[in-house]
NUGU-487491 format. One record per residue (C-alpha): x, z, y; residue number from 1. Coordinates in steps of 0.1 Angstrom, whole numbers, plus 5000, padded with zeros to 4 digits. Last residue first. Layout:
NUGU-487491
     u     w     v    n
     X     Z     Y  NUM
...
***
This chain:
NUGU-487491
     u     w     v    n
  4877  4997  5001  452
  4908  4999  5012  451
  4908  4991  5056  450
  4948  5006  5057  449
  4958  5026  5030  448
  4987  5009  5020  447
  5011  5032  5043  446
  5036  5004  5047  445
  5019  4994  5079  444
  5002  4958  5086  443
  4969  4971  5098  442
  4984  4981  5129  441
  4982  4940  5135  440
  4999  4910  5126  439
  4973  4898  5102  438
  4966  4858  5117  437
  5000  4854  5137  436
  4999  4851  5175  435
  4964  4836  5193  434
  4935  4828  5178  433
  4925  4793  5184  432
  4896  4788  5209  431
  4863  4781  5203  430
  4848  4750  5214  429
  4828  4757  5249  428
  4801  4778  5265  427
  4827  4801  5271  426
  4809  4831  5262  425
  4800  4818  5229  424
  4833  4806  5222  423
  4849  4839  5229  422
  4825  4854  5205  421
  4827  4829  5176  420
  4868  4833  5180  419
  4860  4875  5178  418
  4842  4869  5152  417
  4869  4847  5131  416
  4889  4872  5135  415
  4869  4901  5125  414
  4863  4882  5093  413
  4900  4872  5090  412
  4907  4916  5091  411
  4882  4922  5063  410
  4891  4892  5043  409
  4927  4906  5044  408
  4916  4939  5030  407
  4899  4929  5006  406
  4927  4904  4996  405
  4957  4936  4993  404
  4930  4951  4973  403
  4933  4929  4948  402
  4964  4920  4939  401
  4971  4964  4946  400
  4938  4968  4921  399
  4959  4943  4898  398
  4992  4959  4897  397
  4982  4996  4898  396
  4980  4998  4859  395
  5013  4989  4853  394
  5026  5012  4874  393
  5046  5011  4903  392
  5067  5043  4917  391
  5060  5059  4948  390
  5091  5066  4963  389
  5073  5070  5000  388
  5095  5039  5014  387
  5091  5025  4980  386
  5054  5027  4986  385
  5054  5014  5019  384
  5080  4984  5011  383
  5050  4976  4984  382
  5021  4978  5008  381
  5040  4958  5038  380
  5051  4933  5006  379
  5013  4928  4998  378
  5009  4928  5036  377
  5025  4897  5039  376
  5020  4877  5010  375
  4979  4881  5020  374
  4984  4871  5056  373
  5005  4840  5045  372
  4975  4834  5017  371
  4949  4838  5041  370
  4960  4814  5072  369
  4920  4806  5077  368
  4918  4825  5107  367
  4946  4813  5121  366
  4936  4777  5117  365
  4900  4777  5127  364
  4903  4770  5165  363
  4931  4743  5158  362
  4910  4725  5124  361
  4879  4723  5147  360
  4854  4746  5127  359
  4838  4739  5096  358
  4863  4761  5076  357
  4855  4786  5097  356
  4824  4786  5086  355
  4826  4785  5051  354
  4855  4815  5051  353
  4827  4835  5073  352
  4805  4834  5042  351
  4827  4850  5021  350
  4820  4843  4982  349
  4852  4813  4983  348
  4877  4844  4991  347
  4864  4864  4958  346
  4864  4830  4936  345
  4902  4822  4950  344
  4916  4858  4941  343
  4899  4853  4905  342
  4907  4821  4895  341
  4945  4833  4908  340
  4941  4861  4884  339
  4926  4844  4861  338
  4955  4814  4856  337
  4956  4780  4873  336
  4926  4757  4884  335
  4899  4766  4913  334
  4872  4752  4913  333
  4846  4733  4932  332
  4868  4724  4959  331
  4869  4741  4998  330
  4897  4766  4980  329
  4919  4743  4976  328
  4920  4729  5008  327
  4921  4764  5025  326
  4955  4776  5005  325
  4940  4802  4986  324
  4942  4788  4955  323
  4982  4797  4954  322
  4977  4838  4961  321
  4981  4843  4919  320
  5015  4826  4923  319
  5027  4846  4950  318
  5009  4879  4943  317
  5026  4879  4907  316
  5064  4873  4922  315
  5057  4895  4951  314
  5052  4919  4921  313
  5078  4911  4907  312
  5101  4923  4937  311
  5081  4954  4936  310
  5090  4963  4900  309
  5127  4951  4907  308
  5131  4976  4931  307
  5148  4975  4966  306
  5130  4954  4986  305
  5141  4927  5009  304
  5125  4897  4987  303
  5161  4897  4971  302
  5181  4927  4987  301
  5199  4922  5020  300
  5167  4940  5039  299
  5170  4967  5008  298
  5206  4972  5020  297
  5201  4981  5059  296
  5172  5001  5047  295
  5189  5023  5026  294
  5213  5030  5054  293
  5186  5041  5075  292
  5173  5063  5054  291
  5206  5080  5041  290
  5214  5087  5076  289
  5179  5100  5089  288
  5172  5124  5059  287
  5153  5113  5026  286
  5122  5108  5022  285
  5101  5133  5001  284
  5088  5151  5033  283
  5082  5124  5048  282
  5054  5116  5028  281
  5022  5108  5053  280
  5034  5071  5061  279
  5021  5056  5093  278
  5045  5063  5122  277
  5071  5067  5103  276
  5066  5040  5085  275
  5060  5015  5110  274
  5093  5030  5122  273
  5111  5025  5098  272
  5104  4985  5090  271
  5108  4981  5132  270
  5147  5002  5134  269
  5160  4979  5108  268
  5145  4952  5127  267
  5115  4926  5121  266
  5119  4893  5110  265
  5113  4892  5071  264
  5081  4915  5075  263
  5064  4890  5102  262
  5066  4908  5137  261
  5046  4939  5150  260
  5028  4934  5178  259
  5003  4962  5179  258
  5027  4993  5166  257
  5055  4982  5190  256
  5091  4990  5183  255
  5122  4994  5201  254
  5157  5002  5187  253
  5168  4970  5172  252
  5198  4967  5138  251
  5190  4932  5140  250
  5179  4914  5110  249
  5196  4891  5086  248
  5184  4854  5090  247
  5158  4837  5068  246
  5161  4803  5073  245
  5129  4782  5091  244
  5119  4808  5113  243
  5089  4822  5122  242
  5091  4849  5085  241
  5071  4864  5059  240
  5043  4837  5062  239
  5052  4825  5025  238
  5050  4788  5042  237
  5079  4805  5065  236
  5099  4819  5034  235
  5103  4784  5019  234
  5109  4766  5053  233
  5144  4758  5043  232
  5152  4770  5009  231
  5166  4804  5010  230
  5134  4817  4997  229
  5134  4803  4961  228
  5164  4822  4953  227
  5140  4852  4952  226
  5127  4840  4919  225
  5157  4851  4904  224
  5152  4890  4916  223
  5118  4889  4901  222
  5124  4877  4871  221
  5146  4902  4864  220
  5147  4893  4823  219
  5142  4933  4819  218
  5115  4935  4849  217
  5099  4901  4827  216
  5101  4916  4791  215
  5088  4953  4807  214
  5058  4935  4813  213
  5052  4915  4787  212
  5055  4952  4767  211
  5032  4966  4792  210
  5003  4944  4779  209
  4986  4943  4813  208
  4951  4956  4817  207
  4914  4936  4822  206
  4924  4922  4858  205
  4957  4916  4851  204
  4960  4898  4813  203
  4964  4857  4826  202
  4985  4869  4852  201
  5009  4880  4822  200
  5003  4853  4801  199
  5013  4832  4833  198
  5045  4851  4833  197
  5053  4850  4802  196
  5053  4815  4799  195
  5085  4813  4819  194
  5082  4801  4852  193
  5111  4782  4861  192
  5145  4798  4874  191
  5156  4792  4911  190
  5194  4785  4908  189
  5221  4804  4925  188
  5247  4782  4941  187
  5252  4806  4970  186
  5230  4835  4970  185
  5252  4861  4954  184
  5277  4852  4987  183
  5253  4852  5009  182
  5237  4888  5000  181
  5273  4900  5002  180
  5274  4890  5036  179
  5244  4901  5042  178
  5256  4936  5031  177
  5287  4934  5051  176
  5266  4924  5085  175
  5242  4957  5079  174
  5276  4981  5072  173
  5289  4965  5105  172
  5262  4973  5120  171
  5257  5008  5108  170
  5295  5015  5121  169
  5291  5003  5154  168
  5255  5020  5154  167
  5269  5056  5148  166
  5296  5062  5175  165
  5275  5045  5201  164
  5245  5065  5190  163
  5217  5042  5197  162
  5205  5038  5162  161
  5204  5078  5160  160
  5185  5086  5188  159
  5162  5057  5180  158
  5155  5076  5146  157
  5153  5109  5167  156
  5124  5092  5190  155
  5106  5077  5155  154
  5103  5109  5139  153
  5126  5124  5108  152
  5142  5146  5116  151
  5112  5172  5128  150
  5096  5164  5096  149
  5111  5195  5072  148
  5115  5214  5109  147
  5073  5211  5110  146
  5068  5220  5073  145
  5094  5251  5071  144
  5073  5268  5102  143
  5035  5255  5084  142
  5052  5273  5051  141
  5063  5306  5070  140
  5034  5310  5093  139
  5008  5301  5058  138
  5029  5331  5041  137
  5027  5357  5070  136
  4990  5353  5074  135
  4984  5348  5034  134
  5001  5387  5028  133
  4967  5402  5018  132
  4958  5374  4989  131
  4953  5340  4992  130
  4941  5320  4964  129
  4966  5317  4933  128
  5003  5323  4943  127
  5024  5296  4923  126
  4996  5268  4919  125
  4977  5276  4948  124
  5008  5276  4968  123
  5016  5243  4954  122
  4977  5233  4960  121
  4982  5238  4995  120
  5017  5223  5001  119
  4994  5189  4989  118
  4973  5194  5014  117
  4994  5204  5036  116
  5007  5173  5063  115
  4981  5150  5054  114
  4950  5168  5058  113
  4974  5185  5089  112
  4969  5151  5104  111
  5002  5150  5130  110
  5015  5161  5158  109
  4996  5191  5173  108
  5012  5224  5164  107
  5003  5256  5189  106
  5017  5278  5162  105
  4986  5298  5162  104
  4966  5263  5159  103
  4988  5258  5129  102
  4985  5293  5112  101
  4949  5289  5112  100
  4952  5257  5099   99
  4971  5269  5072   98
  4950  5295  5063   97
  4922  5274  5060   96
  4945  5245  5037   95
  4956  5280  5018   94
  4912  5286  5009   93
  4908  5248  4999   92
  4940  5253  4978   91
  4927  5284  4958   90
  4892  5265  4955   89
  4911  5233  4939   88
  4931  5260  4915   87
  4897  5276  4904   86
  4884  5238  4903   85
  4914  5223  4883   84
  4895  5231  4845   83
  4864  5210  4859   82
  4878  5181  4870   81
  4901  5177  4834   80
  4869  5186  4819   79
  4848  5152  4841   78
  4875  5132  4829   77
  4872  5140  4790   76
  4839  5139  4795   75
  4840  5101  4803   74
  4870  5091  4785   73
  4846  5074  4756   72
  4830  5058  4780   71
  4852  5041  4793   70
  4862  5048  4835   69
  4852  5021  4860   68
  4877  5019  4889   67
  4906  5036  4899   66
  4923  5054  4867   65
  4917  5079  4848   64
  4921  5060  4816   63
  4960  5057  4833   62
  4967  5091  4821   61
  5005  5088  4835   60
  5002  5067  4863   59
  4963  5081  4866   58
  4975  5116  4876   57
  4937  5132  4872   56
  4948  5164  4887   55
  4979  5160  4912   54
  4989  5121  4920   53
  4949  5113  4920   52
  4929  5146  4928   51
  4954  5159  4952   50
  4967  5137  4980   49
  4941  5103  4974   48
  4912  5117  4960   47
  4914  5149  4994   46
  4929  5125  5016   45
  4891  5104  5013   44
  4877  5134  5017   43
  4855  5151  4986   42
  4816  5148  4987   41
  4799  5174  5004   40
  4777  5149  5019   39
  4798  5161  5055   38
  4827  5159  5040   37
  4848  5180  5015   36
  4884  5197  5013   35
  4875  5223  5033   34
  4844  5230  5016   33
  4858  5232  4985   32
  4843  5265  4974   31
  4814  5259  4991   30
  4800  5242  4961   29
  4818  5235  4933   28
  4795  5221  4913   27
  4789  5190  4934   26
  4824  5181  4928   25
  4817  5173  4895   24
  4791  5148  4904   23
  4813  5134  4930   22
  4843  5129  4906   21
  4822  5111  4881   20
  4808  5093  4905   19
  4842  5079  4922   18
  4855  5068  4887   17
  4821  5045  4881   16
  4808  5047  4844   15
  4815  5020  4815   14
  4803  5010  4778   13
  4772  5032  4790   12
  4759  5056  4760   11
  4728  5045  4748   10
  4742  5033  4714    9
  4767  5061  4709    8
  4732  5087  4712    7
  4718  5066  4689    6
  4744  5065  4664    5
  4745  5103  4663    4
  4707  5106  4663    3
  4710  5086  4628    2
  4696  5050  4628    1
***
């Protein structure tokens, strides 16, 4: 065997994304230090506002993407890291200027990771690290930051809700769009599952063959398959709604972070302000008016979003969610395609899922409402990300499947704890959990809520 084919024979099949980005990181040093923790290791803001959408930009080099990167892309990752650092130093050096700038400025809404990181590495881009004039420059770009966002907060959303003069015409623009939702509704069919569609759940986990793909957006399955939900009861079992029909919403003006309502009953003014109050893009949201009336329409859309890649993927999480209905999950296995073979295996592995199940049926019943929980926040995550124009690769599908779960488990395994607790203190059988199993501040359309 040559040293060649040695080497290619020792060389992992795989190598974990996040090491490969800390071991690079490690050489730069102090140079980064604002963008870093306490390891040194890049923030959590820092992968997800600059490395992914502007360095390794896995929608479009998707062999960067989250998760294990092949070994043949290995170096070609770690160069890509390397090349940025200059600019990556220029940006840590702007975010300290900006900062500076911001305390000056006596500025206190907001995370300003959130609010310039990204406005950093643009400056870094255009300007390079800061130079003699970076005072005056970082005053100028926190100035334009804070009257970019000063629209759009939740007090001058309710402002403009409650305008007499423009919530007459704003309701009567929500009841005409239902009104053409009815009409499209009536006598429309729910469509079988084409084979496609298992293929395609079937493919997830390793990689989706984007031509299946683009067959099913094309063929709008996801649109079609919204029928389904005017059937009595049909969107309740899903957990998006209380009620038995879904009914358009009200236009509202008061919201509450805590006790937010199922996706398919909440306000015009409740889906905006969870994202207000969540989401870190304003900036590429459009202003109040436009907003607002986008909203009034995607509520009317099928599945109440907007884009037809979203709507499938309600589709996917829908079927792939079905073996995590508690009964089905309490068997040996779990029939259907992988990606639903997979969901159910992952839920089955947590201990607390065994134990609740042996609990009285009423104590254990909220905690063991998984596959409502999960429907919901997959469409919290995907009205998030059309909220922040974040489009939906191929690529994405199954870590958002996925991830939507881990994060559910999370949130049912407090649950459950906290119904342990209260029994224990009690003395007695533990009491039900009270109000719906995932409505918490969890359930926000920033998608970044408990990831792994």
């Amino acid at each position: 065997m040559s040293p060649a084919t040695a080497t290619t024979a020792r060389a992992p099949a795989t190598v974990p994304r996040a090491l490969l980005i800390a071991e690079v990181w490690a050489e730069f040093g102090a140079d980064v230090a604002p963008l870093s923790n306490g390891l040194g290791q890049p923030l959590a803001r820092t992968v997800k506002l600059l490395l992914d959408p502007l360095v390794l930009r896995p929608v479009l080099n998707p062999r960067f993407a989250a998760g294990p990167v092949r070994g043949e892309h290995v170096d070609e990752l770690r160069a890509t890291l390397r090349e940025a650092g200059p600019r990556l130093a220029a940006t840590a050096a702007w975010f300290t200027q900006l900062k500076r700038a911001r305390r000056a400025a006596r500025i206190t809404e907001g995370n300003p990771q959130d609010r310039y990181f990204q406005r950093c590495y643009e400056l870094a881009s255009t300007l390079g690290p800061p130079g003699a004039d970076a005072p005056r420059v970082a005053a100028e770009v926190v100035d334009e930051i804070r009257e970019a966002a000063g629209e759009l907060t939740v007090e001058a959303l309710r402002r403009f809700v409650t305008d007499p003069a423009q919530a007459a015409a704003l309701r009567a623009e929500l009841t005409a769009a239902w009104a053409a939702r009815a009409a499209t509704d009536q006598g429309a069919e729910v469509p079988a599952d084409p084979p496609e569609l298992a293929a395609l759940l079937d493919q997830l986990a390793s990689g989706p063959d984007r031509a299946l793909l683009a067959a099913l957006l094309a063929q709008g399955l996801g649109s079609r398959d919204a029928a389904s939900l005017a059937a009595p009861g049909a969107a309740l079992d899903c957990g998006l709604t209380r009620r038995e029909r879904v009914v358009a919403p009200e236009l509202g003006e008061r919201a509450s972070k805590r006790n937010l309502p199922p996706p398919f009953d909440r306000s015009v003014f409740e889906r905006l302000f969870a994202g207000f109050t969540a989401t870190f893009h304003r900036s590429t949201m459009p202003g109040l008016p436009a907003l607002v009336r986008q909203e009034i329409h995607r509520s009317a859309a099928p599945w109440q979003l907007a884009d037809e890649a979203g709507r499938l993927a309600m589709v996917l999480g829908r079927r792939a969610s079905a073996g995590l209905d508690p009964e089905r999950t309490a068997g040996t296995d779990a029939a259907g395609t992988d990606a639903a073979v997979r969901l159910a295996a992952r839920w089955r592995r947590e201990p607390f899922v065994h134990r609740a199940l042996r609990l009285p049926r009423p104590a254990g019943a909220g905690v063991l409402e998984v596959r409502q929980a999960y429907l919901r926040r997959l469409w919290v995550r995907l009205h998030g990300r059309e909220l922040r124009g974040e489009p939906l690769a191929a690529e994405v599908l199954w870590d958002l499947l996925d991830g939507v779960l881990r994060s559910v488990i999370m949130d049912q395994r407090d649950r459950l704890r906290a119904v342990l607790d209260r029994a224990a203190v009690s003395g007695g059988p533990a009491d039900p959990p009270t109000g719906p199993a995932t409505d918490s501040p969890a359930d926000s359309p920033s998608g970044e809520e408990r990831r792994p």
